[in-house]
C-alpha positions in Angstrom: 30.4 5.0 15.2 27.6 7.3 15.5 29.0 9.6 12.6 29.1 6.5 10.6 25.5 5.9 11.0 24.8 9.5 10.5 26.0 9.4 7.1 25.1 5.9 5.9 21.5 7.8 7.3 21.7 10.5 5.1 23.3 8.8 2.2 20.0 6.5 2.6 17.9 9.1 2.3 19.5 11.2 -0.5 19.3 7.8 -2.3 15.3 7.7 -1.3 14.8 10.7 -2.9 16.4 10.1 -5.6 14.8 7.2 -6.8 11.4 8.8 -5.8 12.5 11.8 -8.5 13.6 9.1 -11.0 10.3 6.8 -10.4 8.1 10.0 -10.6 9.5 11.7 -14.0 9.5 7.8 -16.1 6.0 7.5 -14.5 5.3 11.0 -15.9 6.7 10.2 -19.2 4.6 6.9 -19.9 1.6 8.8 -18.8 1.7 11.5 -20.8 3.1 8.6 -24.2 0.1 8.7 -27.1 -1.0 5.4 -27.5 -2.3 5.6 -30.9 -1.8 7.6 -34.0 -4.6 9.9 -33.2 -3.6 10.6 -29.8 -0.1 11.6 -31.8 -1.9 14.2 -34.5 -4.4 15.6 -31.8 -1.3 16.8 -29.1 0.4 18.6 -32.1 -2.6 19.8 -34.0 -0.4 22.6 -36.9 -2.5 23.3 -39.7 1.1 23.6 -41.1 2.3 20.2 -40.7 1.4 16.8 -42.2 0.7 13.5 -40.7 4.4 12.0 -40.8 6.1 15.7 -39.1 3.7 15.5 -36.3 4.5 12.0 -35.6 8.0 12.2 -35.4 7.3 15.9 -33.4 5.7 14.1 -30.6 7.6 10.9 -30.8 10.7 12.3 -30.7 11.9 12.6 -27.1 9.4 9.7 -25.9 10.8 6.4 -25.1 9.1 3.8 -23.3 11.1 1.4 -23.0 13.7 3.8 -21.6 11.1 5.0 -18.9 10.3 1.4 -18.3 13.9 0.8 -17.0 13.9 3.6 -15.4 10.9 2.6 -13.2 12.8 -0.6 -12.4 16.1 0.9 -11.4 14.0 3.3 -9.3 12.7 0.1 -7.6 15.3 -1.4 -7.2 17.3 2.1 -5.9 14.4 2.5 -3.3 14.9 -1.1 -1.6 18.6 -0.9 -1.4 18.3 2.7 0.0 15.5 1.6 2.7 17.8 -1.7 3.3 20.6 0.6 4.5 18.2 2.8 6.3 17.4 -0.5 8.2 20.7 -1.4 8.4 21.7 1.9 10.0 19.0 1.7 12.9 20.1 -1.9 13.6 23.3 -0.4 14.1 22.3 2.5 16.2 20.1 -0.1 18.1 23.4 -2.5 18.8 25.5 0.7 20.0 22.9 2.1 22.5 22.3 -1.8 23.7 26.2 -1.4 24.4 26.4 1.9 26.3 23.5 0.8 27.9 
């Protein structure tokens, strides 16, 4: 019993942290994401590129809506990780309450 709880523990956790890595890099993203056509020219000033190359430069690996989602599958990957960290100490509570 107590090995289960271990690793529904440490499953828990490895979840945590993996939704805190997934939160932090979308939250990242949308920070850093121009939010006007200026912002867009001024992060890739060239003198050797025109208007329409440095917008598809910078816009090319930014999607917000993708980060969006990924925020909200973070959120929802933290709560069903802390719920089975509860769960686990409720366990751990009703075995010592047993022994005891």
């Amino acid at each position: 019993m107590l090995s289960i709880n271990s690793s529904m523990l440490s499953q828990s956790l490895n979840g945590l942290n993996n939704a805190t890595q997934k939160v932090s890099n979308a939250s990242k993203n949308l920070a850093e994401f121009p939010l006007s056509q200026n912002e867009l020219i001024s992060q890739n000033s060239s003198e050797q590129l025109n208007i329409e190359d440095k917008i598809s430069i910078s816009t090319s690996n930014m999607d917000p809506v993708k980060d969006i989602i990924s925020l909200m599958e973070g959120e929802i990957a933290y709560k069903a990780n802390a719920k089975g960290i509860k769960t686990a100490d409720e366990m751990l509570g009703s075995v010592l309450d047993i022994k005891v």
